[in-house]
N, C-alpha and C positions, 0 to 999 in steps of 0.2 A: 516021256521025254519032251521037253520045251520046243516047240521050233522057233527061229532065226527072225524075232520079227521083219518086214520091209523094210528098206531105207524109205524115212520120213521125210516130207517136205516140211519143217515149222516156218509158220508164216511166225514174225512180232506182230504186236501191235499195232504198231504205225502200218506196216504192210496192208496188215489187213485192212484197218483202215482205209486207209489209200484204195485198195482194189472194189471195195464196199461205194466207195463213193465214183468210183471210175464206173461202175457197173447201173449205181444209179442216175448218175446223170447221162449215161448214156441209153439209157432202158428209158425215161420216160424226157417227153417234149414238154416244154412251157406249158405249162396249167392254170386255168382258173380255180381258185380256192377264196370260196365266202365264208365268213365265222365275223365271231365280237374279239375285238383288240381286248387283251389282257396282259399282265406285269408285264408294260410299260417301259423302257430303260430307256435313253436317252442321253449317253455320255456328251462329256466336253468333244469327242472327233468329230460327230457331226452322225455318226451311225444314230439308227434306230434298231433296237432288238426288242421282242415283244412273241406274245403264241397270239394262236389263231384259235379259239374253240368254238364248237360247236355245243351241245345238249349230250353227248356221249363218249366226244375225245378232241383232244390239242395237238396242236405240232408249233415246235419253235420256229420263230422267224426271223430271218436280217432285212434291213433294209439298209442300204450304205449309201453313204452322204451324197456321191455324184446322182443318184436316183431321186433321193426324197426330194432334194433341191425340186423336181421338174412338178411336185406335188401340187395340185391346186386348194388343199387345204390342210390344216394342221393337225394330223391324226392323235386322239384322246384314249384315257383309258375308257374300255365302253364301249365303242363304238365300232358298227357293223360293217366290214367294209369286203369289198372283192377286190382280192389280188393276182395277180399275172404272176409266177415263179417259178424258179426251177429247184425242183427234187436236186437235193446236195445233204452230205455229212461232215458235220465241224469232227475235222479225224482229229482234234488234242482230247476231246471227251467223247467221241465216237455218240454226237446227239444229232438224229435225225432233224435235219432243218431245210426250209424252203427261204431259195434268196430273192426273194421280191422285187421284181422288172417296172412294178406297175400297181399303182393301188386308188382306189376310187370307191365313195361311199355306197353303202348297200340300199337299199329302199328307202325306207323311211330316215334312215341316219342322214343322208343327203337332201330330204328337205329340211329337217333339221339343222343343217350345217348352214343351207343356204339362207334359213329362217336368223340366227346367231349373228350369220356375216353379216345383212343385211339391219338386222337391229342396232349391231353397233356402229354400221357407217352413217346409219339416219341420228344416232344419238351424239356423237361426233359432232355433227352438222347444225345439234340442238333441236331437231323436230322434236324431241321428247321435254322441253324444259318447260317447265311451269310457268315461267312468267309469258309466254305465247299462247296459251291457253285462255280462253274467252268464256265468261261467265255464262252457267247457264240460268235463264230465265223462273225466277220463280211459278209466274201464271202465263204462260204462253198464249197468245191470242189462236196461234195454229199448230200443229203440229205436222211435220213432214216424218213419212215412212219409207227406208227405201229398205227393200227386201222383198222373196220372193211371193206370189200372191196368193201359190197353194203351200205355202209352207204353216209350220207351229207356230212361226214367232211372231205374226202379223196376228193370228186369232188370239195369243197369248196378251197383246200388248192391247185390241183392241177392247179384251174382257177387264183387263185392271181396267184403263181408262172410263171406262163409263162404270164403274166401280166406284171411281175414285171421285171425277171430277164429271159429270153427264153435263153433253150438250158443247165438248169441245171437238171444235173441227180438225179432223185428221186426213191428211193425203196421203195417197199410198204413189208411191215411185217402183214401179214394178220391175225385176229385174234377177235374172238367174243369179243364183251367190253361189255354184260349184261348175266345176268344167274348165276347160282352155277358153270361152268367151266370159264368162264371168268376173272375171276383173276389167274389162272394158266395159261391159254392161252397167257394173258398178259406178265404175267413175262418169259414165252417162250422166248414169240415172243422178247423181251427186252435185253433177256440173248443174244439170239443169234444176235441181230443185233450188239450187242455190242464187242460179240466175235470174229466176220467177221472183223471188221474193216472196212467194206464197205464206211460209210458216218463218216463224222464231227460231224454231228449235226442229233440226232432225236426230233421226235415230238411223243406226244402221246396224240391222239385226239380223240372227242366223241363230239354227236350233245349233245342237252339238253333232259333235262327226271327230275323226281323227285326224290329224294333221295331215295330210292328204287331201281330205273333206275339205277343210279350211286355207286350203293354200289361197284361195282366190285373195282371202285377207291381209296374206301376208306380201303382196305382190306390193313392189317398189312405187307404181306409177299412181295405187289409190292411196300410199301414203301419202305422198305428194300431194295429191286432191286435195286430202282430207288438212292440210297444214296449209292449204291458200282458199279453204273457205272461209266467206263472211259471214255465216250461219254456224253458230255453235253446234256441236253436236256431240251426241251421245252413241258410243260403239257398244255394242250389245251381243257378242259375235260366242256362238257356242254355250257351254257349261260354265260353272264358277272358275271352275281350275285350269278350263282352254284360257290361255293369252295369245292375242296375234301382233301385228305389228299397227294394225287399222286401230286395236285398245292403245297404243302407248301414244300415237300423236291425235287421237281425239280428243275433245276439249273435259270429256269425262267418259269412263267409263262403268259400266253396268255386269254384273258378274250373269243375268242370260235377260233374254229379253222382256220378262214380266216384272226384274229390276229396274231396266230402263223406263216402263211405263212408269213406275213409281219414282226416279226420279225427272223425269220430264211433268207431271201434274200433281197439283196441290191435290190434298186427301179432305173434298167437301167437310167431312163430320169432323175434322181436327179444325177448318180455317171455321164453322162454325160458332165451335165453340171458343175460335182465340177471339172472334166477330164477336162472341157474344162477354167476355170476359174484358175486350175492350171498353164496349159499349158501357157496360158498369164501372170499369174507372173511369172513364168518361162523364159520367154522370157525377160521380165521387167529386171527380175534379173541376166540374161545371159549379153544383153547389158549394164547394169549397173559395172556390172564386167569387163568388156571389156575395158570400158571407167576410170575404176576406175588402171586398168592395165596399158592401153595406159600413164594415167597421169603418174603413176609409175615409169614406163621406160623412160620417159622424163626427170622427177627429179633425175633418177639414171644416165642419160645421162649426166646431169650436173653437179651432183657432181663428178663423173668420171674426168668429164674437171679442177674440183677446185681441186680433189685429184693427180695433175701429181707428179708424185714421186721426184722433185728438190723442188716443193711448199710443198710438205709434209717433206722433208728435212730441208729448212729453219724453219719451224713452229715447227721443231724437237729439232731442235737445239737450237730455242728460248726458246723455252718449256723445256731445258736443263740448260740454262742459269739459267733461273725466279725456276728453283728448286734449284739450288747451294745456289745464295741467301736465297734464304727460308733457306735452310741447315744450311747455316752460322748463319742466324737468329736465328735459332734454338738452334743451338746448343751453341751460347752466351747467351742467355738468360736462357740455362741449367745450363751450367757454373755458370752464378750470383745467381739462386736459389739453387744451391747446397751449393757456397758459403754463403749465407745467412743461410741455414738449419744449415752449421757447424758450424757456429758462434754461431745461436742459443744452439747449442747442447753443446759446450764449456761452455756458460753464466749457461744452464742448470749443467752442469758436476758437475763449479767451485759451483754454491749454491746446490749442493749433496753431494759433495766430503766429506772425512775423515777428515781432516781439519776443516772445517766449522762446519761438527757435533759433533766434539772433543769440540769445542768451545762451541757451542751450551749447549751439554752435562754437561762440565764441571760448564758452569755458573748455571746450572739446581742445581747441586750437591752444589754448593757453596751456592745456597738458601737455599737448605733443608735442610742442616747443620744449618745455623742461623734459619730456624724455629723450625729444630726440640730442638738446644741449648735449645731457648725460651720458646716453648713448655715443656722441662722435670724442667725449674727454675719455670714457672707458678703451677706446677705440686705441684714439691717441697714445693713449701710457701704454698699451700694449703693444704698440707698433714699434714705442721707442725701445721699449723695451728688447724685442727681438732685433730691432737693426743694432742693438750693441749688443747682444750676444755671437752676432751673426759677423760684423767688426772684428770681435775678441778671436772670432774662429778664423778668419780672415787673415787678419795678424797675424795667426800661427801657425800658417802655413804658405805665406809669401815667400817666395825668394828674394825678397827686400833684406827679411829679415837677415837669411842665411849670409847675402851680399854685405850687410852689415859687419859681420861677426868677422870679415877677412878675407872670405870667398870672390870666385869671380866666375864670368860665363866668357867661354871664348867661342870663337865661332868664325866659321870659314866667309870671309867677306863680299865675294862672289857670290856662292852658294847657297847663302844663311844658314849650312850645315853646323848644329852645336857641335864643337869638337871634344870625344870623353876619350880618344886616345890622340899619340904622338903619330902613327902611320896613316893618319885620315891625311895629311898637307904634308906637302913637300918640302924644300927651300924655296922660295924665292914666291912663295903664297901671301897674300895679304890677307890679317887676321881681323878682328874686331873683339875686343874686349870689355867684356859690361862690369863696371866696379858696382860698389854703392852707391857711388856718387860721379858719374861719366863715365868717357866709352874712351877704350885708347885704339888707336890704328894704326896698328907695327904690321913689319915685313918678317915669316921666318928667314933665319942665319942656318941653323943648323937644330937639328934632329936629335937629340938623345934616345936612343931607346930605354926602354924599361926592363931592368937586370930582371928582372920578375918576369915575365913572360917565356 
């Protein structure tokens, strides 16, 4: 027979959740946690979400916008860094996450960061542009070294050189290239080779090492240096594939220091043989000139003999001749275009003259007259025409006429009221009456009314 199970506590979800993260953020304190930044996100809010791994395992991470703000640089994917957070659970997916207090580069990722920053404020500024960059010397009278004096790159540079070019003077500028004092030592040694005037051309060299190894290169104050020397120079700092910031504002650089020996001196058995390959066009073109000379003074030899000054005299004089003619030629065929110009100008004169536009003029005037005659008779007959049409209408609608026909106008004599009834006056009103022909002015007697009204 079954027994009764217990009355159960069911947590939900969210509960549990809820108590899960209640438990962890009160079980552990702010933590340091190192790893490499991965998937990255970066919304429009201003949050950063991203994990933290290691070589074994990840945990997700927040970082939220009032935090990052206080960040001193722009966290990447990639990149190594140690964060201050606290142990928390996002309860809508119940995923373990740390919310980041605090975040700052890890070892090398931080000279790395500082190396980036630093490139781009100097390239900005233009220490890296080409046209500031100073030729360097094809045959240097000296060469200046600065680098350390038990190191690779000083035996390396001085075995090409006497390889390449024997019997060229080289200084050495001695000076530590790693450590906390070795970017001042550097710029010493920099200042003063530069001050000396010793060499043409320095070199600034360093075996390889890890970027660590090479910070001294990448320090602010020898870039600087190295962009207010008067002495070209060639940075030669590490392996092919190290860059520091000391390669980007030198005036060239060399991918390690046995480069730079080769290009700071000419290679004796190549300027040899261009010495010697010269010399033979040289020769080529010494004889060539000789012969081209020789010819010269031959043809001058013989126009000398055709220029005897009796044969230049005849050819003077012919040449004397054959311009007279011309002259003449000339100057008759000036003669007939001037003549012709004046004739023309005459034909032009006589149809401009006073004369011709008097004429011109006057026939003008003798038109305008017969049109304007015609013009004021056309006028006339029209005008008469409408003042007797305008008569006829006139006529026919006068009260002359009407006055004529037996009619009369009466009207109140005082007033000048036209009277059209009998109750406009009274008795004893004085009237005025307008015939056809005079005005009569009566008194009324008496009043008839109108049976009609």
């Amino acid at each position: 027979m079954q027994s009764t199970p217990p009355s159960r506590d069911v947590y939900s979800v969210s509960r549990l959740n809820a108590e899960i993260r209640a438990v962890l953020e009160g079980s552990f304190p702010l933590v340091w946690v190192e790893g490499e930044i991965s998937n990255l996100a970066q919304p429009r809010s201003g949050h950063s979400y991203f994990s933290l791994k290691d070589a074994h395992a990840q945990v997700r991470c927040a970082l939220f916008r009032n935090r990052r703000r206080l960040l001193r640089f722009q966290p990447r994917e990639g990149d190594r860094v140690v964060v201050w957070a606290r142990v928390s659970l996002y309860e809508a997916r119940g995923d373990f996450q740390l919310i980041v207090e605090q975040m700052e580069p890890a070892g090398e990722g931080e000279l790395l960061r500082a190396f980036q920053e630093l490139k781009a404020k100097l390239e900005k500024e233009g220490l890296f542009d080409s046209g500031r960059k100073k030729p360097i010397p094809p045959f240097p009278r000296c060469v200046g070294v600065v680098t350390s004096p038990t190191g690779a790159a000083i035996r390396d540079i001085l075995q090409v050189m006497r390889r390449r070019w024997p019997g060229l003077p080289v200084i050495l500028y001695p000076t530590r290239v790693q450590g906390e004092e070795a970017p001042r030592e550097i710029v010493e040694a920099l200042r003063l080779a530069d001050a000396r005037g010793e060499c043409d051309l320095i070199i600034l060299a360093r075996g390889g090492g890890s970027l660590e190894d090479l910070s001294a290169f990448n320090d602010e104050r020898l870039a600087r240096t190295i962009a207010q020397l008067e002495t070209p120079l060639i940075s030669a700092i590490g392996h092919e594939t190290d860059f520091t910031i000391a390669d980007f504002v030198a005036d060239r650089r060399a991918p390690t220091p046995s480069a730079a020996a080769e290009l700071a001196t000419p290679d004796r058995d190549e300027v040899r043989d261009r010495l010697g390959r010269q010399a033979r066009r040289l020769a080529r073109a010494i004889g060539q000139q000789l012969q081209k000379e020789r010819s010269r003074l031959e043809h001058t030899a013989h126009k000398l003999h055709l220029l005897h000054p009796r044969r230049r005299m005849e050819q003077q004089q012919q040449k004397v001749d054959e311009l007279s003619q011309r002259l003449e030629r000339e100057i008759r065929q000036l003669l007939q275009r001037r003549r012709q110009r004046l004739q023309l100008a005459q034909e032009r004169l006589r149809a401009h003259g006073p004369t011709a536009k008097m004429a011109l003029l006057t026939r003008d005037l003798e038109s305008g007259r017969r049109r304007l005659r015609d013009a004021i008779g056309n006028r006339l007959a029209r005008e008469r025409e409408r003042l007797a049409l305008l008569s006829r209408t006139l006529n026919g609608v006068s009260p002359l006429q009407t006055l004529a026909r037996g009619y009369s106008i009466t009207s109140d004599a005082r007033s000048g009221e036209i009277l059209t009834r009998a109750d406009q006056v009274k008795p004893g009103t004085p009237i005025h009456t307008r015939l056809a022909k005079g005005t009569l002015l009566s008194v009324v007697e008496e009043i008839q009314p109108d049976d009609g009204d």
